[in-house]
N, C-alpha and C positions, 0 to 999 in steps of 0.2 A: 428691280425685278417686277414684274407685269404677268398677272394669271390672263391667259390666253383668253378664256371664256367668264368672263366677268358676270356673277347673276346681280345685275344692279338692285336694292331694295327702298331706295328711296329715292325721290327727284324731286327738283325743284326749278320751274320756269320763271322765269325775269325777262324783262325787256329794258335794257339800256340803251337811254337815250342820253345822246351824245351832245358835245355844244355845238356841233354843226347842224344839228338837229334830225339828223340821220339816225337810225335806231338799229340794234343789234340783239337778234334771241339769243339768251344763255340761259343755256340747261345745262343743272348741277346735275350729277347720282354718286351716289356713294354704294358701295357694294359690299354681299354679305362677309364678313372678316372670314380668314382658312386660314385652319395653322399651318406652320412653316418651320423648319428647320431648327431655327433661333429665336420661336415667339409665335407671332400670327401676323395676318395682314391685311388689308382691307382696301380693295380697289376703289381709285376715283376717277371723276373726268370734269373735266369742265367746256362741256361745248360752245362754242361760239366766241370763244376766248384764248383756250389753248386744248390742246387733243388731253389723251389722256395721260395721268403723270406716273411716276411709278408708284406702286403699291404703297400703303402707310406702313409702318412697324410698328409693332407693340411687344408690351411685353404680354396683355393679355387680348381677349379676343373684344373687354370691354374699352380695354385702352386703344386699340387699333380703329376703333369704329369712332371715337370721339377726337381723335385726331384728325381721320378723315372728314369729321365735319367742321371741322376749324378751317 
């Protein structure tokens, strides 16, 4: 499950560099948790790495947000 319109609240820029000595931006966000159904959730992404992944679960909305930064 993925909320359509993500309000990201945090981010983080990296630059990895590689053994071929090529380099790569990745930018983290993590996003504000929303409750849901069965708990809460809290969108993430990880650009330059992989798109976005499905929403974290929690069972609350501080558990959701500490997941998502793991």
């Amino acid at each position: 499950m993925r909320t359509m319109e993500p309000k990201f609240i945090a981010t983080e820029e990296v630059t990895w560099l590689k053994r071929d000595g090529s380099e790569v931006r990745i930018v983290a966000r993590v996003g504000s948790p929303y409750a849901a159904g069965d708990g809460w959730r809290c969108p993430v992404e990880l650009e330059g790495v992989d798109s976005r992944y499905p929403d974290i679960a929690g069972e609350s909305s501080m558990q959701a947000i500490s997941l998502a930064m793991r």
